[in-house]
C-alpha positions as CSV (number, residue, x, y, z in Angstrom):
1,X,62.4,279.4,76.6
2,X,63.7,281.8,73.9
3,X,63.2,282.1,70.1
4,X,65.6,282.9,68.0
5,X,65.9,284.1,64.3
6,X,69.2,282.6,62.8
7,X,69.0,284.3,59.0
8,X,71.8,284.5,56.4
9,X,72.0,288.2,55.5
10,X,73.4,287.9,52.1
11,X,70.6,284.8,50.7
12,X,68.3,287.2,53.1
13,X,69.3,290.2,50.8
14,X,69.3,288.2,47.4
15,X,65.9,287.0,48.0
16,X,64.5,290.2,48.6
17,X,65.4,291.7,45.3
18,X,64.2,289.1,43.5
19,X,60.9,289.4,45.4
20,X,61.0,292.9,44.1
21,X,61.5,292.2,40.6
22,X,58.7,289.4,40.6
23,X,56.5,292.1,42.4
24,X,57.2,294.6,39.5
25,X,56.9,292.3,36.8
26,X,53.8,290.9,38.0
27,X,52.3,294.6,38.8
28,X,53.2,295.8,35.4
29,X,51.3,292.8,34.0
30,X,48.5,293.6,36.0
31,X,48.6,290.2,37.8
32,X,46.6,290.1,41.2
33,X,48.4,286.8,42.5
34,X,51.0,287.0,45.3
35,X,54.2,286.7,45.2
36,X,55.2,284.5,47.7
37,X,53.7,281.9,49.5
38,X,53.9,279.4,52.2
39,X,54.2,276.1,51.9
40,X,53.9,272.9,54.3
41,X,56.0,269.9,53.0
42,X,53.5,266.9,52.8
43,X,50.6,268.8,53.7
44,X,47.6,268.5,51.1
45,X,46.2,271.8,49.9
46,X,42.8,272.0,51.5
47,X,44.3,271.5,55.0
48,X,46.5,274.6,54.7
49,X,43.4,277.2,55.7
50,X,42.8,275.3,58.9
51,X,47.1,275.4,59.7
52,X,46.4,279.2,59.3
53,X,43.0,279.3,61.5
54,X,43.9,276.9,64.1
55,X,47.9,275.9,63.9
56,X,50.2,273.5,63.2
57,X,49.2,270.7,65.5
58,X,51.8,268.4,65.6
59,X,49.5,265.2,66.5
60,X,48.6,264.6,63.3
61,X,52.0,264.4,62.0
62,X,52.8,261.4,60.1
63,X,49.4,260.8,59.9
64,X,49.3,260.5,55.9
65,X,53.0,259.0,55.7
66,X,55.8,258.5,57.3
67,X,57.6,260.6,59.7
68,X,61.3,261.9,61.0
69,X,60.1,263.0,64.2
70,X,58.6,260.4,66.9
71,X,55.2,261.3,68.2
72,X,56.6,263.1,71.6
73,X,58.3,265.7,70.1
């Protein structure tokens, strides 16, 4: 098994300086919040700090809705 990164260097590039200027912008108004986060499609807000502690387990996908993926994968 092997994990690959597959990354557009151009929209790589572009997104980078406009995290810069948010970063600046949000520095020079003294803001404390990030500037980026991470989001999981579908997933409500409070479950997000257990995804981080514990992972992504995949058996409770689909569990509020519907899913793409069957439960085997």
């Amino acid at each position: 098994m092997q994990l690959e990164r597959i990354q557009n260097p151009t929209l790589y590039n572009q997104f980078q300086a406009q995290k810069k200027k948010v970063a600046d912008r949000m520095a020079n108004s003294g803001s404390q919040l990030p500037v980026t986060l991470e989001l999981f499609h579908g997933t409500q807000g409070n479950i997000c700090p257990n995804i981080y502690k514990d992972g992504f387990d995949r058996s409770h996908a689909g569990r509020n809705g519907k899913t793409s993926f069957c439960r085997s994968v």
